[in-house]
DRENVORO-331138 format. One line per 5 residues: for each residue x, y, z of N, C-alpha, C. Coordinates in steps of 0.2 Angstrom, whole numbers. Example, Ala and Ser with C-alpha at 12.3 -4.5 7.8 and 13.67 -1.06 7.14 Angstrom:
66/-28/39/62/-22/39/66/-16/39 ~ 64/-11/35/68/-5/36/64/0/39
% end
This chain:
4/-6/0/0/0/0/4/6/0 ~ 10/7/5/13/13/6/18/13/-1 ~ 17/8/-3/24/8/-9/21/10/-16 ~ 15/9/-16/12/12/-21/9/18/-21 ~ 9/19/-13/6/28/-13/11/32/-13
17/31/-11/22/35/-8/29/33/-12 ~ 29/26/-15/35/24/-17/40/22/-11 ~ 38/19/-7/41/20/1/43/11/-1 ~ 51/10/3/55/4/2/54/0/9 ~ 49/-4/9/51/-8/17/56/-11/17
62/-10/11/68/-16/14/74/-10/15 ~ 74/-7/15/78/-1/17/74/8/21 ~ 67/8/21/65/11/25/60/10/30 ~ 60/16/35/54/13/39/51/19/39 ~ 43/18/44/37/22/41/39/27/47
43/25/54/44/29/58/51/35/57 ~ 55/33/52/59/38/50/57/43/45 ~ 52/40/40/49/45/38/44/49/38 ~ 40/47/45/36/52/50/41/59/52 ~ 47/56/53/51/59/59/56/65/53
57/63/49/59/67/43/53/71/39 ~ 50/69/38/45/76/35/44/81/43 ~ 43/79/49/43/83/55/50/88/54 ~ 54/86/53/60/90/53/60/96/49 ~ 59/93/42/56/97/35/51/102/39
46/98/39/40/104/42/45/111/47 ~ 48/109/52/50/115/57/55/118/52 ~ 58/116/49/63/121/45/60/127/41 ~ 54/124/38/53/127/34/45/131/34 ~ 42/130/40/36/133/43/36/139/45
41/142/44/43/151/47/38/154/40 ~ 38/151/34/34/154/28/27/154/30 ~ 23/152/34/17/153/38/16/161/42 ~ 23/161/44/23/167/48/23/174/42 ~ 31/173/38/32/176/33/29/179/28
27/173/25/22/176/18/18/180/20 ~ 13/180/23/8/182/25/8/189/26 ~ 15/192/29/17/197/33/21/201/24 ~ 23/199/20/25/201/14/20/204/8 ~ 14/198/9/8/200/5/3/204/8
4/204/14/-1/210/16/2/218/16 ~ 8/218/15/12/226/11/10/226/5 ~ 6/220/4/5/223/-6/-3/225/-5 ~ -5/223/4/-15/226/3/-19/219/5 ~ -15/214/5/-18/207/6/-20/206/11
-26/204/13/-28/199/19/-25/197/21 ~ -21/198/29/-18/194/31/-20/187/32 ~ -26/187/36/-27/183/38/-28/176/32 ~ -31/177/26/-33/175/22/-26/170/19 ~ -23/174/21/-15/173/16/-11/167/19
-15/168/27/-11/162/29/-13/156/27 ~ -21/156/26/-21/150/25/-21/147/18 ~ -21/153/13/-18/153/6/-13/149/5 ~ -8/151/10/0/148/12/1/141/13 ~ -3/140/18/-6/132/21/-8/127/15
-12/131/9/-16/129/5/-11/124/-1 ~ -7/132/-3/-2/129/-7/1/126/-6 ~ 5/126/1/10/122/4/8/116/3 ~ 2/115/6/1/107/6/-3/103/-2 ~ -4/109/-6/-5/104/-12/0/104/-16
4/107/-18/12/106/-18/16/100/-16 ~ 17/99/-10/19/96/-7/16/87/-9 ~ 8/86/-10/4/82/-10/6/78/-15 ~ 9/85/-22/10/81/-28/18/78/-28 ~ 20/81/-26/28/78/-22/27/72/-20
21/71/-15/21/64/-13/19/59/-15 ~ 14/59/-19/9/54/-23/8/55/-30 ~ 12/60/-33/13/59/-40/20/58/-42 ~ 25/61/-40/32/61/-40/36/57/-37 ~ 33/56/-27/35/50/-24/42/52/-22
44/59/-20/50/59/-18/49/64/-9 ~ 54/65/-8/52/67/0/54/76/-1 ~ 51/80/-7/51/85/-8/46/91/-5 ~ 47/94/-2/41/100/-1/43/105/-3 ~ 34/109/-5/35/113/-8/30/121/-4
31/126/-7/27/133/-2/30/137/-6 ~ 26/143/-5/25/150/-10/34/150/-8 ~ 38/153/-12/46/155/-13/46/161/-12 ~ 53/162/-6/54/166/-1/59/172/-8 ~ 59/177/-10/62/182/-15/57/183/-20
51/177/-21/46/175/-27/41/179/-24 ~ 38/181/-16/34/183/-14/36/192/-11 ~ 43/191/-10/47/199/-9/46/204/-19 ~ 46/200/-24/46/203/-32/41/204/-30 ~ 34/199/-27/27/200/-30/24/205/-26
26/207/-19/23/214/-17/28/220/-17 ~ 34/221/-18/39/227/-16/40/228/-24 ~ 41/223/-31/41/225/-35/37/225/-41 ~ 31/226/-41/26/225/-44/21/227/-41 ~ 18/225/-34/12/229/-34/15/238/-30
20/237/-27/22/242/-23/24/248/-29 ~ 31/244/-32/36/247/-36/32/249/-45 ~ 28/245/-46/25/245/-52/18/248/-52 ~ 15/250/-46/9/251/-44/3/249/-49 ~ 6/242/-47/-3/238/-50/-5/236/-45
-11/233/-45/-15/231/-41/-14/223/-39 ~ -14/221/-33/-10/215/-30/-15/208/-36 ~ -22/209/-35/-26/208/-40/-22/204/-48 ~ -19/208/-52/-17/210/-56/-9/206/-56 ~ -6/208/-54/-2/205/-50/0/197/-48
-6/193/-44/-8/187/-45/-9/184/-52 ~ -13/187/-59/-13/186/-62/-7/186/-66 ~ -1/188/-66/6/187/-67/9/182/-65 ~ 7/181/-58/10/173/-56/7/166/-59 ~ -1/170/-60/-2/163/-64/0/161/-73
0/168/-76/2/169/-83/10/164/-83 ~ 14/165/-78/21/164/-77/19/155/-77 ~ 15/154/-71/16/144/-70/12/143/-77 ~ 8/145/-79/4/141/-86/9/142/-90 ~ 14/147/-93/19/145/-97/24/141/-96
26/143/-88/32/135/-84/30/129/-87 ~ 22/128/-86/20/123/-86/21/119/-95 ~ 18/124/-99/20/121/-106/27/122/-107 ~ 33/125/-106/38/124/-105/42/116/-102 ~ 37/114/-98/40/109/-95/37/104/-100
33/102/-101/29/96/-105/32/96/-113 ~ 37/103/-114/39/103/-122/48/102/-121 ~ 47/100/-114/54/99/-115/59/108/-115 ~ 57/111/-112/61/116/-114/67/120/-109 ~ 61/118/-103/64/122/-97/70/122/-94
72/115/-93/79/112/-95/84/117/-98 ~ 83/116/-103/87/121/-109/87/128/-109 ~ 85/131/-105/82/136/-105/89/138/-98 ~ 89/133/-96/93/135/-88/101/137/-88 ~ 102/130/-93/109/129/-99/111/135/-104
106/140/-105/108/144/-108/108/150/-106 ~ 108/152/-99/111/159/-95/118/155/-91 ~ 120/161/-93/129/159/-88/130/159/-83 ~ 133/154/-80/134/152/-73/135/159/-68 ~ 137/165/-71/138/171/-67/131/173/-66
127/172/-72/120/176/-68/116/174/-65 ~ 118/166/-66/113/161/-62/113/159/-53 ~ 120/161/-52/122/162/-44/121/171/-43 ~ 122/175/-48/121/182/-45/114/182/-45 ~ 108/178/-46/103/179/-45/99/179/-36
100/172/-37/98/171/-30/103/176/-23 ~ 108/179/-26/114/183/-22/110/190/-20 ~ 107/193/-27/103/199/-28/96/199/-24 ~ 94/195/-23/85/194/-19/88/192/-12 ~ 94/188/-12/94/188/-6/97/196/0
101/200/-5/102/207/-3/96/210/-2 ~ 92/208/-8/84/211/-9/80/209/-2 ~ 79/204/-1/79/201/7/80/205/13 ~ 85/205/12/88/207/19/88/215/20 ~ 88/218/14/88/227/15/79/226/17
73/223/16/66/222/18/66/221/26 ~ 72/214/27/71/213/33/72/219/40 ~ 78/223/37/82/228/41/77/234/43 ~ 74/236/36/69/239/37/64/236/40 ~ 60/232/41/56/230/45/58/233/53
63/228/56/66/229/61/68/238/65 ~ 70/243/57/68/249/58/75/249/60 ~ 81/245/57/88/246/56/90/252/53 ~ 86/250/47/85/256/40/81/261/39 ~ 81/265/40/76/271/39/77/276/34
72/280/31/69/284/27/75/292/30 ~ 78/294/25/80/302/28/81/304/21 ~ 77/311/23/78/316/18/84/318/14 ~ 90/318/18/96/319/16/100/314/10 ~ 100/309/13/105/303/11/102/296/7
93/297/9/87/292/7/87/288/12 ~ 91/285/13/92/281/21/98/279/26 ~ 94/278/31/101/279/37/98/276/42 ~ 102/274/48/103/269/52/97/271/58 ~ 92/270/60/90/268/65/91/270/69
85/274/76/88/273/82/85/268/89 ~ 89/268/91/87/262/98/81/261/98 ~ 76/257/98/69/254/96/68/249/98 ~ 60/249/100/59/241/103/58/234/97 ~ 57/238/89/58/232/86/67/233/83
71/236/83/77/236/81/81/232/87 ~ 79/231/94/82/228/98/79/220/98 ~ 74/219/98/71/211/96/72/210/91 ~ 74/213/85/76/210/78/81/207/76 ~ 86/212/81/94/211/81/95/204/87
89/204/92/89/200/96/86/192/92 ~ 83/193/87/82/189/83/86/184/79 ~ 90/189/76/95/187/71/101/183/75 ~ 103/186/82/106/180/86/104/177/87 ~ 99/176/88/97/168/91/96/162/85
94/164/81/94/160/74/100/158/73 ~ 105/164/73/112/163/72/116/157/73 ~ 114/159/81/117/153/86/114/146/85 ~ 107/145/84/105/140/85/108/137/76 ~ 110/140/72/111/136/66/118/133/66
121/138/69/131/135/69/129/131/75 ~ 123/131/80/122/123/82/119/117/81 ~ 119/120/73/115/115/67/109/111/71 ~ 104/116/75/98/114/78/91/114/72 ~ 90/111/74/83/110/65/78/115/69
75/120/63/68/123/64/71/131/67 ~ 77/134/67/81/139/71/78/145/69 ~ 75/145/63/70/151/60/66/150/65 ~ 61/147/63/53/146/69/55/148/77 ~ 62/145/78/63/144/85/62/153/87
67/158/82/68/161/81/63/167/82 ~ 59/167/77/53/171/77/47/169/83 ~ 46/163/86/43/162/92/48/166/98 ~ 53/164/100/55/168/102/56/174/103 ~ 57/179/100/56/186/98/47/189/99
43/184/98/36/186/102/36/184/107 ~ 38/178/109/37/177/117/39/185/121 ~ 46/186/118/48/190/124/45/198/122 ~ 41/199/117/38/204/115/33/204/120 ~ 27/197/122/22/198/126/26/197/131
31/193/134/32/195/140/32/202/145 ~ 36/205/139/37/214/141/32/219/140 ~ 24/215/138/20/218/136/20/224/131 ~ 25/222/127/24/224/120/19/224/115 ~ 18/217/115/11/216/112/6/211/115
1/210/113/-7/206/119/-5/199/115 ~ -5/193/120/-5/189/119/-11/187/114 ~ -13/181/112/-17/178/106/-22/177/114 ~ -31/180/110/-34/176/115/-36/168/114 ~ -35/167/111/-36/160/109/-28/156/104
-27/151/107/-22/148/102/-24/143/98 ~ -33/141/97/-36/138/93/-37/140/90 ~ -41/140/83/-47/141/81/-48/138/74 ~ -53/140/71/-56/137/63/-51/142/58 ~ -48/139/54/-46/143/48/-48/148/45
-45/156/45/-48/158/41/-49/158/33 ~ -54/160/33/-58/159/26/-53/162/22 ~ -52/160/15/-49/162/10/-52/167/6 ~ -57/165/7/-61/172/2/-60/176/1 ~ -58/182/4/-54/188/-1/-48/188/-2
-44/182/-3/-36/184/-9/-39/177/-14 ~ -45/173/-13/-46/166/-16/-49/168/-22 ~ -46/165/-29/-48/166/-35/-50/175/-37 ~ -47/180/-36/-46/185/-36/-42/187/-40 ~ -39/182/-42/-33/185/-48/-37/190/-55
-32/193/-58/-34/198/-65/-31/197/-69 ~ -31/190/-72/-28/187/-78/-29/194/-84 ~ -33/197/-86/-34/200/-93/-29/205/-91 ~ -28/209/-84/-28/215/-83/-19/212/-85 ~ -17/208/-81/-10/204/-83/-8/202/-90
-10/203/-94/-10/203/-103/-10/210/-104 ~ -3/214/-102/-2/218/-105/5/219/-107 ~ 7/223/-113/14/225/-115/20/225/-107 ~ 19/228/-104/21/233/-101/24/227/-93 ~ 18/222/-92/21/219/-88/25/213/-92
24/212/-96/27/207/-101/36/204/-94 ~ 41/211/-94/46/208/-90/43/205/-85 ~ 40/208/-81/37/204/-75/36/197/-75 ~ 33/194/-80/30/187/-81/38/185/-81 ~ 41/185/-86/48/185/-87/50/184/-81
53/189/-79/56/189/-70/54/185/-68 ~ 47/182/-65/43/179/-63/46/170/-64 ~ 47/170/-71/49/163/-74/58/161/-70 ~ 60/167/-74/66/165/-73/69/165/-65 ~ 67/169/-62/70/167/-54/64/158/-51
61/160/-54/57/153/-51/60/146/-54 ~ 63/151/-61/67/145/-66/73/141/-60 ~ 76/146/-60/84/145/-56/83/143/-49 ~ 77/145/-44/76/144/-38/75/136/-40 ~ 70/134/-42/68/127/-43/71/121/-43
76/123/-51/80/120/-54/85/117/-48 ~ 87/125/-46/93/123/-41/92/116/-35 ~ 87/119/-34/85/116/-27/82/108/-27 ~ 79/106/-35/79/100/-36/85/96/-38 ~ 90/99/-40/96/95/-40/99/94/-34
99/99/-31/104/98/-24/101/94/-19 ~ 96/93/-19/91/88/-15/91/81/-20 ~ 89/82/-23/90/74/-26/99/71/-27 ~ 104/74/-27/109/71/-25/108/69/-16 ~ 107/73/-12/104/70/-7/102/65/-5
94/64/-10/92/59/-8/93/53/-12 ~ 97/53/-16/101/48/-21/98/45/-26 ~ 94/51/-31/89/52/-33/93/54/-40 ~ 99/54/-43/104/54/-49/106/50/-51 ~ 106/46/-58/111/43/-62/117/43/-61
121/39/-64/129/38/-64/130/43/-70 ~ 126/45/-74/129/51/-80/126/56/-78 ~ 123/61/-72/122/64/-69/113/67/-70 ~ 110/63/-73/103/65/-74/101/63/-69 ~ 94/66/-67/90/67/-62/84/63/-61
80/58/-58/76/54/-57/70/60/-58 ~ 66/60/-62/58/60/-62/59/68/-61 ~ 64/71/-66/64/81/-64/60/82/-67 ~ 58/78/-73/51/81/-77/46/83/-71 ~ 45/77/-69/38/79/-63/38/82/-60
45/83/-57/46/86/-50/46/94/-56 ~ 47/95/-58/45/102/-63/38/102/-65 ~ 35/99/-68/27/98/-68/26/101/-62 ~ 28/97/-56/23/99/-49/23/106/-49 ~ 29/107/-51/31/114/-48/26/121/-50
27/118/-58/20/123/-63/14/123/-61 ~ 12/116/-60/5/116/-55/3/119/-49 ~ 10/119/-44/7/120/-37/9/129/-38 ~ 12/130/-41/10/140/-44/4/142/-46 ~ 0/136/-52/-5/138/-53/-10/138/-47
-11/134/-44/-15/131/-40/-13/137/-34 ~ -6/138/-31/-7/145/-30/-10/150/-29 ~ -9/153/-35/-12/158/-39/-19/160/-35 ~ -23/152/-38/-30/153/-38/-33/153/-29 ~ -28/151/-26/-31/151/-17/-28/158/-16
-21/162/-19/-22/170/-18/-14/170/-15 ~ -8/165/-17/-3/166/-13/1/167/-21 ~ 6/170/-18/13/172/-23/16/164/-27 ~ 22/165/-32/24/157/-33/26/153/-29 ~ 23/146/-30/25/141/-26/30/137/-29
36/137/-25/43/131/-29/46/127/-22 ~ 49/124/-23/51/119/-19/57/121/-13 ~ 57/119/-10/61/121/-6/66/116/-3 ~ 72/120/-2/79/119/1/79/117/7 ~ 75/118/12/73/114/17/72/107/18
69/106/11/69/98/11/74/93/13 ~ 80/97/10/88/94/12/85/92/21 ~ 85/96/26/84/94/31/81/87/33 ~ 75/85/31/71/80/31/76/72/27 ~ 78/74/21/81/70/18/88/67/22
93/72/25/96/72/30/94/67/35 ~ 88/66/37/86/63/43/84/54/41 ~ 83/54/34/84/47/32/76/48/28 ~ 73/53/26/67/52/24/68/51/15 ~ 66/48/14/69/46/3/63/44/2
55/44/1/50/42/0/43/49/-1 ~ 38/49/-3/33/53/-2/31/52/2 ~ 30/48/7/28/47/12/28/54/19 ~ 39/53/18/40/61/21/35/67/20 ~ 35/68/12/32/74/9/25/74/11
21/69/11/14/68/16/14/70/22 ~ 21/69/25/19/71/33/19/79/33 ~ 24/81/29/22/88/28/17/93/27 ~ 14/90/21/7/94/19/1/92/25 ~ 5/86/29/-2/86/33/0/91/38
7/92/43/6/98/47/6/103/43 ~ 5/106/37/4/111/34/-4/114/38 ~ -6/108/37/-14/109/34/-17/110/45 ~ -13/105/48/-13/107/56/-13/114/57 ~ -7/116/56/-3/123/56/-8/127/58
-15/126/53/-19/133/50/-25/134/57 ~ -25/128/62/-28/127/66/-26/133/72 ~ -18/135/69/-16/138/76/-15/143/74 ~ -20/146/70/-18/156/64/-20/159/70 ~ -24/158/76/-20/165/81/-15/168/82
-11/162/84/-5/162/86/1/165/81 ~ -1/161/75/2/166/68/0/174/66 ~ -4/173/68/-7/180/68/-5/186/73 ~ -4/184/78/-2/188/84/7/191/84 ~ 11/188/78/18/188/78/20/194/74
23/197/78/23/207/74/29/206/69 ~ 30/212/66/35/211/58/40/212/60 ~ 43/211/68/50/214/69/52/207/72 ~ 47/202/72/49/195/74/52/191/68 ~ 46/196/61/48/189/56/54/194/53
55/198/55/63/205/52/68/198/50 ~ 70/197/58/75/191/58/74/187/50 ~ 71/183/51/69/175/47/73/180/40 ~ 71/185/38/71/188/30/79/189/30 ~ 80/192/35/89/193/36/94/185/35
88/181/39/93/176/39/94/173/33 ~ 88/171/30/85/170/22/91/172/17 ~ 90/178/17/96/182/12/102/181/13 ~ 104/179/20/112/176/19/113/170/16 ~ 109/166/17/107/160/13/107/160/5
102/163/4/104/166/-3/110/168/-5 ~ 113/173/-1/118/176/-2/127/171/-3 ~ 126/166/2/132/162/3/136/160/-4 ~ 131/158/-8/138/154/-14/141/160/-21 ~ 141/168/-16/142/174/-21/149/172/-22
154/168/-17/161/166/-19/162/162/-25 ~ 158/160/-26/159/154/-34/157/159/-39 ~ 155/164/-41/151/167/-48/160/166/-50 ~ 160/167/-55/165/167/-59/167/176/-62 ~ 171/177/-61/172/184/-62/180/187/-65
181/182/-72/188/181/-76/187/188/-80 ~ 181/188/-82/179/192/-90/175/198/-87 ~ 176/203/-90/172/210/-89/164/209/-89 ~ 161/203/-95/156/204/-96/152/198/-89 ~ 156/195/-88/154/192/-81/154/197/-74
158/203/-73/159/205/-67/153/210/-67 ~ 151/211/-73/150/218/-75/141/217/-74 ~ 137/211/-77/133/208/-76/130/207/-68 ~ 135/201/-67/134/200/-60/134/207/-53 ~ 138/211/-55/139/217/-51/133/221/-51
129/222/-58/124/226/-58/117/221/-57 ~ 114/215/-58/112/212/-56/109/213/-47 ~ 116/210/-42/119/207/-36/114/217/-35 ~ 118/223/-37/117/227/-33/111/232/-36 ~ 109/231/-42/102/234/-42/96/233/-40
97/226/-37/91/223/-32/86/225/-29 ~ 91/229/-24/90/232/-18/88/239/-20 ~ 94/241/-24/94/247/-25/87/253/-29 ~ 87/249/-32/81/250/-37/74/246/-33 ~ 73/242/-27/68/240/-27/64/235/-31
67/233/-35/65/229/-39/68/222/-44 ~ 67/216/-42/70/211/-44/72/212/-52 ~ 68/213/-54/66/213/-63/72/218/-67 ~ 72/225/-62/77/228/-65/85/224/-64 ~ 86/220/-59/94/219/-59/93/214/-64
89/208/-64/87/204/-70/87/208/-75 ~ 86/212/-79/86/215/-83/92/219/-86 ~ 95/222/-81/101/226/-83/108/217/-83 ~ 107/213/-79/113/209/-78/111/205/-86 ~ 105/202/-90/104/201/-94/108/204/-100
104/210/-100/108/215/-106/114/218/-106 ~ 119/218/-100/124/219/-99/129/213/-102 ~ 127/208/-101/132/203/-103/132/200/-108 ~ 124/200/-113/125/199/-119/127/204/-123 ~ 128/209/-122/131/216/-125/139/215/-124
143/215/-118/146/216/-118/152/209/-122 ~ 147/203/-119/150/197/-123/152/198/-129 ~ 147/201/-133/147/201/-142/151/207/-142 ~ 151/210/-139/157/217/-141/165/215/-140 ~ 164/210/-135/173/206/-135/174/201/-139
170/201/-145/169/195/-148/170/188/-148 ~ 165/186/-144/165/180/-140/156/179/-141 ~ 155/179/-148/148/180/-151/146/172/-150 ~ 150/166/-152/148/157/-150/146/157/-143 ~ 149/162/-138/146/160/-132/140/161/-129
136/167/-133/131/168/-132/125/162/-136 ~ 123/160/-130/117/155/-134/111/160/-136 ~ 107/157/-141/101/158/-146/97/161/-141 ~ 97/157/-134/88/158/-131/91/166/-127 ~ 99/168/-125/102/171/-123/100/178/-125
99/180/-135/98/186/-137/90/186/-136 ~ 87/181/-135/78/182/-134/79/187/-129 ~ 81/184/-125/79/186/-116/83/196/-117 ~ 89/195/-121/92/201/-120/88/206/-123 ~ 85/203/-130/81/207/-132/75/208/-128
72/206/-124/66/206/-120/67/209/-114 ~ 72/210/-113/76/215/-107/77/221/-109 ~ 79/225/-115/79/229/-120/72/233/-119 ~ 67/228/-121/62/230/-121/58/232/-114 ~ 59/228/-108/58/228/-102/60/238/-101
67/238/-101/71/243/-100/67/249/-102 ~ 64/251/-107/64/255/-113/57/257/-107 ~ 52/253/-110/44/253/-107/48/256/-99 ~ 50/254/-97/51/255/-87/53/264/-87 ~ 58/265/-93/60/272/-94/57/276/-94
53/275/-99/49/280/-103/40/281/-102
% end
C-alpha cells in the first residue's frame, strides 16, 4: 500500500523515519506561515486570508511531491518570489496585488508548457553560470535590506534616502532575533527560524509589548478575499510582459537549483548525472503555482529545506505527506500566527538572504562581461527595489558586452531572446 502511494521501500526504509523526517522538514521550513503572509499583506492582502492561502499551497504542492512524484520534496509559496510580487510589482510598479496574482499565474501556465515541451531544462543551460548564482545573491540582498527595514535598522532620511535607526523596541528584538537564529544554526539545531521568530514574540508579550493571542485555537480563516481573485486580462499587457519574465526565470533558477541539490541528497541521480523524475518534479512545480495563484498566494517552488528532512533518512513521499499534513494542522493555530509582529519575522528575512547570499564566492568573475553583469544584477536589487530591474540590466549587460569582446559562440540563441526582452523591459520601465 505505502509503496504504491508514496513509493516507500520496506527493505531499506521505515514508516517511523519517515514520519520523523517530514517533522523535521515541516520546522525548517514553517517560518513561511509566519512570513508570507506578513510580505503579501504590504501589497494590501488579507492577512489573515494569506495564511491559510500559504497552508493551501504548501500542502498541495507538497501532496504532488508525494503521490505523484513519490519523492520526500516539499514545496510553499518562494521566499524572493513573494518579496518581487509585493515590493516590486504591486508596490514598485503600482498595479494592483489583484493584477499581479494574475502574473503569477500567466508565469506557471507558461512554466507549465515549457515543461511538458521539454524546454525548461534548456532554458537554464543557456544563462551563464555568473547570472545564475548572482541571481539568488541579488533577492537575497533584496531580502535582507526588507528585513532591516522591517526591524527599523534602516530608515527613510531626507538627506541621504536612508540611514541607520535609532534604539527601538523592534530594532532591539530583531537584532535579538538574528542572534538567536544565528546561534541555534552554527548549532545546526533544526527549525532555528521558527525557533527564532517564536522567540522574539514570546519576549515581545512577555514585556507587554504586544497582547497575547486570546485564543491559540481556532477554525481557519476563510480564504475568500485573496481566493480566486486573480486579473488574468488585466496581466496581458505589453508593459508587464518583463514581470512574467522575472517571474519565470527566478522561479526557473530557484527550482531547478534546489531540485538538483536535494536529489543528490536523496540519491535520486544517475551515474551520468541526470536526475530521477525532474520532469515531474517540474510539472509539480508549474502546478502548485498555478494552483497558488488561484487560493491567492505568490509562486510556489520547492524548497531547500527539504535537504533537512532527507538528512534525517526520509527518501520516499511518504515524508512529503507528513508535511502537507502539518501544513494543513498549522492553519488550526492562525491566532497564534497572527499575533507575531513584523520585527519577529525581520530576523527570518535577514537570515533568508544570507542563505541566498552564501555561494556569491563561486560566480566566476575572469571576464568584464561576467563582473560587469553580475555586479549590476547582485546590486540593483535592492537598489532599485526591484528584482526585474537587476534581472534585466545583468541580462543586457552581458550579452552586450559578450558580443562586443567578440566571443559571439558563447552567447546561446535563447540568450539574445531574453536580451532582447530585457531591451524591451528597460525601454517601457524608462519611458
Amino acid at each position: 500500500m505505502l509503496t504504491k502511494l508514496f513509493g516507500f521501500n520496506p527493505d531499506s526504509q521505515t514508516v517511523g523515519k519517515e514520519v520523523a523526517a517530514g517533522v523535521t522538514t515541516f520546522l525548517t521550513m514553517s517560518y513561511i506561515l509566519f512570513v508570507n503572509p506578513m510580505i503579501l499583506s504590504d501589497a494590501g492582502m488579507d492577512f489573515n486570508a494569506v495564511i491559510t492561502a500559504t497552508a493551501l499551497a504548501a500542502c498541495f504542492g507538497t501532496l504532488l511531491m508525494a503521490f505523484w512524484v513519490k519523492v520526500p520534496l516539499a514545496m510553499a509559496p518562494g521566499m524572493g518570489l513573494n518579496a518581487f510580487f509585493a515590493y516590486s510589482l504591486v508596490i514598485g510598479e503600482g498595479i494592483s496585488w489583484e493584477t499581479a496574482m494574475g502574473v503569477v499565474f500567466i508565469s506557471g501556465a507558461v512554466f507549465l508548457f515549457l515543461t511538458w515541451v521539454g524546454i525548461r531544462e534548456k532554458i537554464v543551460s543557456a544563462i551563464p553560470i555568473s547570472l545564475r548564482l548572482s541571481i539568488p545573491a541579488g533577492i537575497g540582498l533584496f531580502i535582507t535590506f526588507i528585513g532591516f527595514q522591517n526591524m527599523e535598522l534602516i530608515v527613510r532620511d531626507d538627506a541621504t534616502m536612508i540611514a541607520l535607526g535609532k534604539i527601538s523596541t523592534p530594532l532591539v528584538l530583531g537584532l535579538l532575533g538574528i542572534l538567536i537564529i544565528t546561534i541555534l544554526e552554527v548549532k545546526k539545531i533544526r527549525g532555528s527560524i521558527l525557533i527564532g521568530i517564536l522567540a522574539v514574540t514570546l519576549t515581545a508579550i512577555l514585556f507587554g509589548l504586544i497582547s497575547p493571542p486570546v485564543t491559540y485555537f481556532s477554525a481557519p480563516p476563510s480564504p475568500a478575499p485573496v481566493a480566486f481573485q486573480l486579473d488574468i486580462l488585466s496581466a496581458l499587457r505589453w508593459g508587464l510582459l518583463g514581470a512574467i519574465f522575472s517571474f519565470m526565470f527566478v522561479d526557473l533558477f530557484d527550482s531547478v537549483g534546489t531540485l538538483v541539490a536535494c536529489s543528490y541528497e536523496a540519491g535520486l541521480v544517475e551515474k551520468d548525472g541526470t536526475v530521477k523524475k525532474i520532469d515531474k518534479m517540474l510539472g509539480a512545480d508549474a502546478i502548485a503555482t498555478l494552483f497558488g495563484s488561484l487560493a491567492g498566494t505568490s509562486t510556489t517552488t520547492t524548497y531547500i529545506e527539504s535537504a533537512s528532512g532527507i538528512e534525517e533518512g526520509g527518501r520516499s513521499g511518504l515524508t512529503a505527506f507528513t508535511v502537507a499534513v502539518l501544513f494543513l494542522v498549522a492553519l488550526f493555530f492562525t491566532p497564534v500566527i497572527a499575533s507575531v509582529p513584523a520585527y519577529a519575522t525581520a530576523p527570518a528575512l535577514v537570515i533568508v538572504g544570507m542563505f541566498m547570499f552564501r555561494n556569491i564566492n563561486k560566480i566566476p568573475m575572469k571576464g568584464w562581461p561576467d563582473i560587469v553583469a553580475s555586479f549590476l544584477t547582485i546590486l540593483l536589487m535592492p537598489l532599485t527595489y526591484s528584482i526585474s530591474m537587476g534581472l534585466t540590466f545583468g541580462f543586457l549587460f552581458w550579452t552586450l558586452l559578450t558580443a562586443i569582446a567578440g566571443n559571439i559562440k558563447a552567447i546561446h540563441p535563447v540568450m539574445w531572446i531574453v536580451a532582447a526582452l530585457s531591451a524591451i523591459n528597460l525601454w517601457v520601465t524608462l519611458t
